[in-house]
N, C-alpha and C positions, 0 to 999 in steps of 0.2 A: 504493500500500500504506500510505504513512504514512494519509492519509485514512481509512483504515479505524480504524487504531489511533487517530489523535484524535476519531471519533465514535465508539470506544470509552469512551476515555477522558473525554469528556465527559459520556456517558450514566453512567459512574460516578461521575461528579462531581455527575451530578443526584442517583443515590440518596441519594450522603451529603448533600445537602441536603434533600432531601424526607427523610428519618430523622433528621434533626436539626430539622427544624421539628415534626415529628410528636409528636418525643419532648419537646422542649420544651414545645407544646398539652396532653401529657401530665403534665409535669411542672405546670405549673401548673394545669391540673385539681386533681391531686393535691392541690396548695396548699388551693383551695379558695376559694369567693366572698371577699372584703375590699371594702370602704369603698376609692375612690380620694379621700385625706385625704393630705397632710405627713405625718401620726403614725402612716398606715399603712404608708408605705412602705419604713419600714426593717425591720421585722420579715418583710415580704413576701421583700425582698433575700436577708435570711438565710435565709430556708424556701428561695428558688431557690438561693440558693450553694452549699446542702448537701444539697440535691436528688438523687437519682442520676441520675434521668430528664433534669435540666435537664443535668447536667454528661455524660451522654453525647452529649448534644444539641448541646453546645460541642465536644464532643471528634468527632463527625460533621463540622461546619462545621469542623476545623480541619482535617481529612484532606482536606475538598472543596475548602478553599482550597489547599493543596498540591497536588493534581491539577491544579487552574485554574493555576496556576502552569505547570503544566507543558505544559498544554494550549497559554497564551499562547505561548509559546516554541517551540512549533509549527505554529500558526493565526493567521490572519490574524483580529483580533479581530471584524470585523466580521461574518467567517463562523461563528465560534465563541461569541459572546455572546448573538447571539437562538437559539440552539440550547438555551440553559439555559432557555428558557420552557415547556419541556419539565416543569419542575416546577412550574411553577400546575397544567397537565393532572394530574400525578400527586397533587399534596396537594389538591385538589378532589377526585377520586376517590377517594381514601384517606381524609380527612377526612368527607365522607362514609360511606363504609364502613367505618369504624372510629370516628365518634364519631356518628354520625348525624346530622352535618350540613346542613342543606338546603342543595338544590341547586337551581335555579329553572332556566326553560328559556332564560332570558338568561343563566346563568351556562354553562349546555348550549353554548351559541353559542358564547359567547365563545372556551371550551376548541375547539371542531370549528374556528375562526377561526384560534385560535392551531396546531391541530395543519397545519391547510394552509398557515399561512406556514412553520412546521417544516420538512414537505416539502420546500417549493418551495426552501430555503436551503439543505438539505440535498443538495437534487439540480443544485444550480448551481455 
């Protein structure tokens, strides 16, 4: 039973990282193209510190680290860390389907590669 609830808990640990990379992709869209210069990059800083998109984006990552926390304390890491690869598959697919992304048929693979090791960690 506990196995149930840490691939629970895991899979929600993936959302809030895949919604915090999202919204971060987001938040700096928002920003908008900049020059990668020295003299660009403080003003860049300030536009993301005061972001709302960048700062829910922190605030997702800091609930998914709380969950991993909690996660480790109940998994043994090496069953429980390749389980977060779970989120390449989801911010590929999302990333695509929500910013229009390309997705190439090597990037296709890759995802169907990663979701059979998934599987096969998940069922051992």
């Amino acid at each position: 039973m506990i196995k149930i609830y840490v691939l629970l808990l895991i899979l929600v640990d993936v959302i809030f990282n895949v919604s915090g990379q999202l919204l971060l992709k987001h938040g700096m869209r928002c920003i908008g193209n900049f020059n990668l210069s020295v003299a660009s990059l403080y003003p860049v800083f300030l536009k993301a510190a005061t972001s709302r998109f960048i700062i829910m984006g922190l605030c997702c990552y800091v609930i998914g680290f709380m969950i991993w926390l909690i996660v480790l304390a109940k998994a043994e890491v090496s069953y429980a860390y390749p389980l977060i690869s779970l989120g390449y598959v989801f911010t590929a697919v999302l990333g695509w389907s929500l910013f229009g992304e390309a997705v190439s048929l090597g990037r296709i693979a890759g995802i169907f590669i990663t979701c059979v090791g998934v599987f096969l960690i998940a069922t051992s």
